[in-house]
C-alpha positions as CSV (number, residue, x, y, z in Angstrom):
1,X,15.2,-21.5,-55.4
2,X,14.3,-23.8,-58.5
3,X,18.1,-25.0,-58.5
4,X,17.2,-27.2,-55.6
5,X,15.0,-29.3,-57.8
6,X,16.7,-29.0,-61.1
7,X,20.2,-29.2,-62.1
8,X,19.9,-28.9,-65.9
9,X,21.4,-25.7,-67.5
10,X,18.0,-26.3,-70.2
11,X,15.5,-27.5,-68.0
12,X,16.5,-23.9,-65.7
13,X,16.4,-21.7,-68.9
14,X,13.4,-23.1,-70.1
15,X,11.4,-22.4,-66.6
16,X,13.0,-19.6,-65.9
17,X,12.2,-17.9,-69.5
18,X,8.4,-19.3,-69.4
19,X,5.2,-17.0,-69.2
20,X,5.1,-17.9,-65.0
21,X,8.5,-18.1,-64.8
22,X,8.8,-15.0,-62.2
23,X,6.7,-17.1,-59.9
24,X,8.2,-20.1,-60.2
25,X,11.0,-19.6,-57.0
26,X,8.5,-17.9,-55.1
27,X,6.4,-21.4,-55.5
28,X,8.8,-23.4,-54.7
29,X,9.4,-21.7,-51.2
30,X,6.2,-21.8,-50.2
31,X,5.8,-25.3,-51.0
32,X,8.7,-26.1,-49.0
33,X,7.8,-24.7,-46.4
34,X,4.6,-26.0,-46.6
35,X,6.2,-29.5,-46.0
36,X,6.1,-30.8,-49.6
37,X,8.5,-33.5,-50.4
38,X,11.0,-32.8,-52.7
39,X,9.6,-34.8,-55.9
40,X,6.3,-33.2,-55.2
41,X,7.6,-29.7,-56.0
42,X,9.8,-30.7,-58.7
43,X,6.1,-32.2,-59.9
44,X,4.2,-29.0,-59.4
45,X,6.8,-26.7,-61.1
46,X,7.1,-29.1,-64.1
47,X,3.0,-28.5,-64.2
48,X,2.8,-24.7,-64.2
49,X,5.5,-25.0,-66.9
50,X,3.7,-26.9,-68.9
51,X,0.4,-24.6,-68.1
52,X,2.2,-21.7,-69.2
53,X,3.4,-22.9,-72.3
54,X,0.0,-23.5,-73.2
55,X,-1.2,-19.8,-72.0
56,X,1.5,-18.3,-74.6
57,X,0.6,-20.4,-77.4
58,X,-3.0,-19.4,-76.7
59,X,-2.1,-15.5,-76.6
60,X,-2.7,-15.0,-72.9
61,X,-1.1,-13.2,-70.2
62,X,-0.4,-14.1,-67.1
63,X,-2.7,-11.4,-65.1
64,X,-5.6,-12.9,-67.3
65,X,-4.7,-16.2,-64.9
66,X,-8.1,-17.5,-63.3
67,X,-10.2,-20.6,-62.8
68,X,-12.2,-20.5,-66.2
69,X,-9.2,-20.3,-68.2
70,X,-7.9,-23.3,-65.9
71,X,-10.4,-25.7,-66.3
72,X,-10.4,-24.4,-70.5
73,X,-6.8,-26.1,-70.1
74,X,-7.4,-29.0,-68.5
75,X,-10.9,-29.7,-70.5
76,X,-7.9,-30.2,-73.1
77,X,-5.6,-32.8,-71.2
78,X,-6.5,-36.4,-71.3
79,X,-8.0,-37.8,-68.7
80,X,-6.6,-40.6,-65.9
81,X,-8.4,-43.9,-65.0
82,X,-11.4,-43.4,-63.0
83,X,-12.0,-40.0,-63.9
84,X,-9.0,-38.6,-62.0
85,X,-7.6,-35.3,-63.2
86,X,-4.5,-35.4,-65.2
87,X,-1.3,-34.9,-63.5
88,X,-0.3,-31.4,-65.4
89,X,-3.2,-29.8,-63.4
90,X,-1.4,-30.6,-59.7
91,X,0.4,-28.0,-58.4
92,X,-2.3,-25.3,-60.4
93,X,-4.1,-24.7,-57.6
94,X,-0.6,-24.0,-55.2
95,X,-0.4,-21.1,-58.3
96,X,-3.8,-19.2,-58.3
97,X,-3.6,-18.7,-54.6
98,X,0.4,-17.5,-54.9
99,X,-0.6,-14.9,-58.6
100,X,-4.0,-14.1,-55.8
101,X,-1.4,-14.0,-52.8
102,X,0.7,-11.0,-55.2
103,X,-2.2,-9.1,-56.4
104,X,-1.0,-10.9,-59.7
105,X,-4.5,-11.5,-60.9
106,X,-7.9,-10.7,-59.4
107,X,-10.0,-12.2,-56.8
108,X,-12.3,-14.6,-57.5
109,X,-15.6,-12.9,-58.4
110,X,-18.0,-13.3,-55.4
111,X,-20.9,-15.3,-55.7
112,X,-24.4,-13.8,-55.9
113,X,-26.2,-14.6,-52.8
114,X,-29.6,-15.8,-52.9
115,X,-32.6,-15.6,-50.3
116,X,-32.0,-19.2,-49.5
117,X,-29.0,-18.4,-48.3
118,X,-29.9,-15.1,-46.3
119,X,-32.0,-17.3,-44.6
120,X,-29.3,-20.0,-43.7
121,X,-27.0,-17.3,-42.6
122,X,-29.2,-16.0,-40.2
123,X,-30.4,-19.5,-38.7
124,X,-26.4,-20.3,-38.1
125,X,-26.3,-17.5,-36.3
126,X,-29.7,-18.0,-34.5
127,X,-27.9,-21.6,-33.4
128,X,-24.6,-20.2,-32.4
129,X,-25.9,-17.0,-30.9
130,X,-28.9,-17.8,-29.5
131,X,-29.1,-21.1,-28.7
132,X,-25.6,-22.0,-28.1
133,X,-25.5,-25.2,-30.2
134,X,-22.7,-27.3,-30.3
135,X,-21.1,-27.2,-33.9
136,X,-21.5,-30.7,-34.8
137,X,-25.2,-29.8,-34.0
138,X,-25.2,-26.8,-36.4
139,X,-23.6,-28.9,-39.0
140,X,-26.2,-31.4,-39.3
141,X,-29.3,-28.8,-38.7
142,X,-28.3,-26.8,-41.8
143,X,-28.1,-29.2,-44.7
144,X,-31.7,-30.0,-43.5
145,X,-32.4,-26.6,-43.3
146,X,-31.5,-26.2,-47.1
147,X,-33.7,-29.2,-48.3
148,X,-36.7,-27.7,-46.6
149,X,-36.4,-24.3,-48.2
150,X,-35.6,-25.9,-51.6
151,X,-39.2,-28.4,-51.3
152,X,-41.0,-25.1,-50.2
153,X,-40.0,-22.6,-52.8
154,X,-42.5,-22.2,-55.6
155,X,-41.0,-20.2,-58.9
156,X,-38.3,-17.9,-56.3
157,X,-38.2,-17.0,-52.5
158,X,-40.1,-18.8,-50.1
159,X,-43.5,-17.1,-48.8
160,X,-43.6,-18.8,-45.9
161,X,-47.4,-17.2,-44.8
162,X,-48.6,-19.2,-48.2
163,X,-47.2,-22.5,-47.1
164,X,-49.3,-25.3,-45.7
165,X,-48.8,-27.4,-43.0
166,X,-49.2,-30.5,-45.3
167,X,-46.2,-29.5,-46.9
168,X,-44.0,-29.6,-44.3
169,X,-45.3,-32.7,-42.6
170,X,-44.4,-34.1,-46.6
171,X,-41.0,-32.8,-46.1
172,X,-40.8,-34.6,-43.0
173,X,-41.8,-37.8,-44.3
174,X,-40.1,-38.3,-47.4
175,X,-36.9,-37.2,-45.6
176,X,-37.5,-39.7,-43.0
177,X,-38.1,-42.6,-45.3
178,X,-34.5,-42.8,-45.8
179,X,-33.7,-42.6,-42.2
180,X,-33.6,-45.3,-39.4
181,X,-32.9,-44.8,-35.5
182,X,-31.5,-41.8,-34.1
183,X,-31.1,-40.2,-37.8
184,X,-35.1,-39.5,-37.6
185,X,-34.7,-38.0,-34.4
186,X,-32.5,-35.5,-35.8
187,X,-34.4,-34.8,-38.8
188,X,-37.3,-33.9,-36.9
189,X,-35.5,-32.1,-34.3
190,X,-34.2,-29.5,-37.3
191,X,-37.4,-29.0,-38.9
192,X,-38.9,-27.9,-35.3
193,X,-35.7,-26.0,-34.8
194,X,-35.4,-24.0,-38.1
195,X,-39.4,-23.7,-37.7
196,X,-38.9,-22.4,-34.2
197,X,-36.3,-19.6,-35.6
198,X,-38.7,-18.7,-38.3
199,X,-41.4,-17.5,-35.5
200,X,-38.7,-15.6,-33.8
201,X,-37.9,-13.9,-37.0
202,X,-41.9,-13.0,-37.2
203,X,-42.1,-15.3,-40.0
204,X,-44.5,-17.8,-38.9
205,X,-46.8,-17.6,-36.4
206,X,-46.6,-19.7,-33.1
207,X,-47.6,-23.2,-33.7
208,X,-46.9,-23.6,-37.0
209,X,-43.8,-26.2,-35.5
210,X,-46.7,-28.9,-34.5
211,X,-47.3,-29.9,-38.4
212,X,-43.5,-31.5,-38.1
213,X,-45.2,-35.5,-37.1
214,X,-43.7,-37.2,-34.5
215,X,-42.0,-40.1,-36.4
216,X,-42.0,-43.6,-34.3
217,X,-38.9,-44.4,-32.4
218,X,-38.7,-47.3,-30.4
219,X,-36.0,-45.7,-27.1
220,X,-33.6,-48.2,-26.2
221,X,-35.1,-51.5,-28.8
222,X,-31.5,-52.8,-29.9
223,X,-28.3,-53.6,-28.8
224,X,-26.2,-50.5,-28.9
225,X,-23.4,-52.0,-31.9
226,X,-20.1,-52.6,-30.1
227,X,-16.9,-54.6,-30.1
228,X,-15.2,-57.5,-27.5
229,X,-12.5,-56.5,-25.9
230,X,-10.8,-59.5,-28.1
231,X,-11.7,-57.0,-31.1
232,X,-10.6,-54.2,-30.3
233,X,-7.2,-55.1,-29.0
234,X,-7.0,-56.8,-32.8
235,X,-8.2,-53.4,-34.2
236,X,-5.2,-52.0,-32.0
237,X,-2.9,-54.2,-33.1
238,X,-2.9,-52.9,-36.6
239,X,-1.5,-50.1,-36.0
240,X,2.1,-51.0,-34.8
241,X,4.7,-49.4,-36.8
242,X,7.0,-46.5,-36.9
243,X,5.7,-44.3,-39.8
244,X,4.3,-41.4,-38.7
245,X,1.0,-42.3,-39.6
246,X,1.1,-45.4,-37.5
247,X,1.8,-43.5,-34.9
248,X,-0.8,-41.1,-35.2
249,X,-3.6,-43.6,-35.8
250,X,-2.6,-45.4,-32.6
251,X,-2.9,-42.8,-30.8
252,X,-6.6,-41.8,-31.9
253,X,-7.5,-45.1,-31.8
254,X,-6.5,-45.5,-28.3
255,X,-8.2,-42.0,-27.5
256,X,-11.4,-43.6,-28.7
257,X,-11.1,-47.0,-27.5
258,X,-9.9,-46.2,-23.6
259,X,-11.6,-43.2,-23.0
260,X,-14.4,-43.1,-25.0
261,X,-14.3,-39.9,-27.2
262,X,-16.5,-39.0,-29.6
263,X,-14.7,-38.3,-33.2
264,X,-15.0,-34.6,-33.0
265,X,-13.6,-34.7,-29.8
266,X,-10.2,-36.0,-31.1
267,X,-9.9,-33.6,-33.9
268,X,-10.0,-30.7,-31.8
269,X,-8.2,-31.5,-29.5
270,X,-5.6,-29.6,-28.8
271,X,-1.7,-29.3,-26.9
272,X,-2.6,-26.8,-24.4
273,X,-5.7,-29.4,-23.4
274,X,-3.3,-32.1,-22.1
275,X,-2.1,-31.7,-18.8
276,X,0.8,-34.0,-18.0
277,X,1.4,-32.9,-14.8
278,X,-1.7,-33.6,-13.4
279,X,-1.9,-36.7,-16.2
280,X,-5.5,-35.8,-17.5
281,X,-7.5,-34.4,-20.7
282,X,-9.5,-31.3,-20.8
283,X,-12.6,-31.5,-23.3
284,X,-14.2,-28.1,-24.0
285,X,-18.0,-28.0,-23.8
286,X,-19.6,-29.1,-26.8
287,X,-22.4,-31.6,-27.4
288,X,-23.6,-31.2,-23.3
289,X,-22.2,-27.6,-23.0
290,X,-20.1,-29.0,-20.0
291,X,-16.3,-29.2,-19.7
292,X,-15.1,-32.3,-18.7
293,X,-12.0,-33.7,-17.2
294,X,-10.9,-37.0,-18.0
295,X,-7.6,-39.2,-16.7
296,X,-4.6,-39.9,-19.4
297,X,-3.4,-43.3,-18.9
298,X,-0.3,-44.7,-19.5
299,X,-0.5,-46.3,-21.9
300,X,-2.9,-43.5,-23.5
301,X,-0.2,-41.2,-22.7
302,X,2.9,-43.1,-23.8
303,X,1.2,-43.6,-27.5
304,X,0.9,-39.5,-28.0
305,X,3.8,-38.8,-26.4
306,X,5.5,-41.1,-28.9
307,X,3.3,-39.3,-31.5
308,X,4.5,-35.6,-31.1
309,X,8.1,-36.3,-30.8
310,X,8.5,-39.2,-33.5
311,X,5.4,-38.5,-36.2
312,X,3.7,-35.3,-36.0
313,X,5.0,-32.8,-38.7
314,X,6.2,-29.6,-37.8
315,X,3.4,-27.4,-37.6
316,X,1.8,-23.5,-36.0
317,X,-1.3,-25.4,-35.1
318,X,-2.4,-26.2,-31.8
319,X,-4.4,-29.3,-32.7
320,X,-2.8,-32.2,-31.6
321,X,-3.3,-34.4,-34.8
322,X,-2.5,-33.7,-38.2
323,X,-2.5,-35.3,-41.6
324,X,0.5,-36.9,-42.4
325,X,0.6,-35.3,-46.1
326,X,1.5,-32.2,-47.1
327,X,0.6,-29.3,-46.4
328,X,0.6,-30.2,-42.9
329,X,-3.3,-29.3,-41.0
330,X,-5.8,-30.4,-39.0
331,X,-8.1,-32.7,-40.1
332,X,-11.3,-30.5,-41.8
333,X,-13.6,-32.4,-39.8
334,X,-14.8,-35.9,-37.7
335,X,-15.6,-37.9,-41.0
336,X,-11.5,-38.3,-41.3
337,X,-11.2,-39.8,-37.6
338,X,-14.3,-42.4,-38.9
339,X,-12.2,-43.1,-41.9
340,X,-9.0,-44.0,-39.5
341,X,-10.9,-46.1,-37.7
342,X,-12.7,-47.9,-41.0
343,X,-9.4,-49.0,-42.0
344,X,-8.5,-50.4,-38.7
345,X,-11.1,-52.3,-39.0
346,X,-11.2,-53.7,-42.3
347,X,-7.3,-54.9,-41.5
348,X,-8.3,-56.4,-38.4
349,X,-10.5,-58.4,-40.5
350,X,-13.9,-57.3,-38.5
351,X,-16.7,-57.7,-41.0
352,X,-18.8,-54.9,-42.0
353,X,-15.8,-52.4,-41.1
354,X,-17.5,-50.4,-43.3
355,X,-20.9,-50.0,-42.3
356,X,-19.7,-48.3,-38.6
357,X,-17.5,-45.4,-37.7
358,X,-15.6,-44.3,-35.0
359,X,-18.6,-44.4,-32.4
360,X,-18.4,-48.0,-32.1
361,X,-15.5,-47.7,-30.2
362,X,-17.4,-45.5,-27.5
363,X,-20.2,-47.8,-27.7
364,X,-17.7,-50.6,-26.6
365,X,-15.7,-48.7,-24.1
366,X,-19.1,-48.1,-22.0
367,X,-20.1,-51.5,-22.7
368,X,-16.6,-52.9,-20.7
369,X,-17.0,-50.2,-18.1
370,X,-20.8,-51.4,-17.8
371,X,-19.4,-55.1,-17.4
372,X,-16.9,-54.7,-15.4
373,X,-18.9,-53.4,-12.1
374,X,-18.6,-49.4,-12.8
375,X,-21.7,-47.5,-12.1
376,X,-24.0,-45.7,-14.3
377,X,-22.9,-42.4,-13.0
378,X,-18.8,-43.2,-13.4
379,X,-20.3,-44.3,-16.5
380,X,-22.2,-41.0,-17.4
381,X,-19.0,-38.7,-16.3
382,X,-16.8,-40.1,-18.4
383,X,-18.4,-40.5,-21.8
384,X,-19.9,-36.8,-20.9
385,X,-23.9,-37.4,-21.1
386,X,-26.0,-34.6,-19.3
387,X,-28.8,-37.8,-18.2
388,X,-28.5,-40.7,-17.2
389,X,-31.5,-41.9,-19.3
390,X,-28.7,-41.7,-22.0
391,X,-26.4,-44.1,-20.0
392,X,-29.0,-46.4,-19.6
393,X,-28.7,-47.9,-22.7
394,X,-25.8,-49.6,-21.5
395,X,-27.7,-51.7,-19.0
396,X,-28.8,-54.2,-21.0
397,X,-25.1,-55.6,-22.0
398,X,-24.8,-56.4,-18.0
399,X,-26.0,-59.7,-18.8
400,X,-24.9,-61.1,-15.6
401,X,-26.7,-58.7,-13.6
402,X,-29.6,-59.1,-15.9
403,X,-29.8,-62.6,-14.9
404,X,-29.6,-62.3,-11.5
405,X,-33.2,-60.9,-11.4
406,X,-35.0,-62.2,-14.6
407,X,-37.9,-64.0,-13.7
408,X,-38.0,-67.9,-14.8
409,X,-39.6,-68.4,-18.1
410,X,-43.2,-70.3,-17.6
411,X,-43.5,-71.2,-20.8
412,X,-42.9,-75.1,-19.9
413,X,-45.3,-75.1,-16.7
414,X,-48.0,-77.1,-17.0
């Protein structure tokens, strides 16, 4: 398989006869059929050469192959501007997993679990299981979770019979001091939730979830942050070309601009939740618990269309967007749709591109929908809210309708 990349009689001998030389066509299959470009492979081979040349001249075998002895290696190598890690360590990683993959060398050694995270096992499954939470839900309960057990352990587990109220109200605050709008909403709404779990384990008794202060929020005192339709055709605009990742982003950007999906909403989206027959999306229950329906327009349509059959890799997964570098997957999570639309942004020119994420665009398709004469409830069904007290943030932006029953300002009457 190596011949592919190399055509030198020496360079083939001298992999070939190397310490992970056995492994070396075995690598370069999977990588190709992982999607690597051909330079790339050529690249990573080159690396695990060098690696094992280094492992012989240190006396080491190749079933003694694991991550300490990796990063004993590349503690050696010299480093690339900002901090980067040298280029003989790509491709190592693509090799642990394959010697793992072939019983060549053992497992990684499992990690000893502490109490902390007994207890964050069991409140994930509290929130899947019990309560049903959505997963972006569970994913930002948990981190807070963490921070709370860390501030109330004293010298090992937590005795949480021995802990006062005053320190979790503490907790609360500090935490919060960093936080503005809807961030100390959630904050607060984790520390009751994990609290609430711990008196359903038998841990705390009833009550104890009233220390957790109620932080001051001010419902509906801004603006909600959004775009003009003059901006968001410019954010559009960037986003024109042919490469596959034009395409892509075009597509996600139009997804969230049109219709109004949240971030996590794109990434798992998937090809059996597109029905173009009927021309309309299908969004699995998540933050509401409610599946929704929602209509694919044409011009919605025409840019994913163009999408899978001109830029999206070959690939087993469902999920309708991938990244657009090899190995081939779906995005690990919503941060990565924020991060597309960042960039949009920052071309387009829009100032402080970097100080809002993908929601903006939500914020700004309710915001024309508001404007343009549709009703709270159209409103409400297609950006998915459960109340309509959610919705109503959008009524301020009808400034026409606002004006219409103001009352006169007095502040000139004699």
């Amino acid at each position: 398989m190596i011949e592919h990349y190399f055509s030198r009689t020496s360079v083939l001998t001298r992999l070939r006869c190397g310490l992970l030389g056995p492994y070396l066509d075995e690598l370069a299959t999977t990588l190709q059929q992982q999607g690597y470009a051909r330079d790339s492979i050529r690249h990573y081979l080159r690396a695990c050469d060098q690696f094992g040349q280094w492992l012989t001249h240190q006396g080491y075998a190749a079933q003694e192959v694991n991550e300490a002895l990796v990063e004993r290696y590349l503690s050696g190598l010299p480093r690339r501007p900002a901090g980067r890690q040298p280029q003989a360590a790509e491709g190592l990683p693509h090799l642990l997993r394959l010697l793992r993959q072939y019983a060549i060398i053992a497992p990684p050694p499992p990690s000893a679990a502490t109490a902390h995270d007994h207890w964050l096992r069991r409140y994930e499954d509290y929130l899947a299981h019990v309560l049903g939470a959505a997963v972006t839900t569970q994913k930002n309960y948990l981190p807070i979770a963490r921070r709370l057990l860390d501030a109330c352990r004293q010298g090992g587990d937590v005795q949480w019979d021995a802990i006062p109220a005053q320190a979790i109200t503490a907790f609360v605050c500090q935490e919060a001091a960093a936080r503005t709008g809807g961030g100390r909403a959630v904050l607060t709404a984790a520390v009751r939730g994990f609290l609430r779990f711990l008196v359903f384990c038998g841990e705390l008794r009833p009550g104890v979830e009233a220390a957790v202060p109620k932080l001051r929020q001010w419902t509906h005192a801004s603006l909600p942050p959004c775009l003009t339709a003059a901006q968001v055709e410019e954010v559009l605009a960037t986003c024109t070309g042919s490469a596959p990742y034009h395409l892509r982003d075009q597509a996600i950007l139009l997804l969230l601009a049109r219709l109004g999906l949240r971030a996590h909403e794109v990434v798992t989206l998937r090809l059996d939740d597109i029905d173009w027959r009927q021309g309309h999306l299908r969004l699995h229950p998540g933050k509401t618990h409610h599946e929704r329906l929602l209509p694919l327009s044409h011009e919605v349509g025409e840019a994913v269309v163009r999408y899978l059959r001109q830029g999206r890799p070959t690939s087993t997964s469902r999920r309708v967007f991938l990244t657009c570098r090899a190995p081939f997957r779906p995005f690990a999570g919503a941060s990565a749709i924020t991060q597309i639309a960042q960039r949009a942004m920052r071309r387009a020119g829009l100032p402080d591109a970097s100080l809002v994420g993908a929601h903006i665009f939500r914020h700004s398709a309710a915001s024309q929908m508001v404007n343009r004469g549709a009703s709270f409830k159209d409103v409400a069904d297609v950006l998915g809210h459960h109340s309509l007290q959610t919705t109503g943030i959008y009524a301020k932006l009808d400034l026409e309708a606002l004006a219409d029953v103001a009352l006169p300002w007095m502040g000139d009457a004699a």
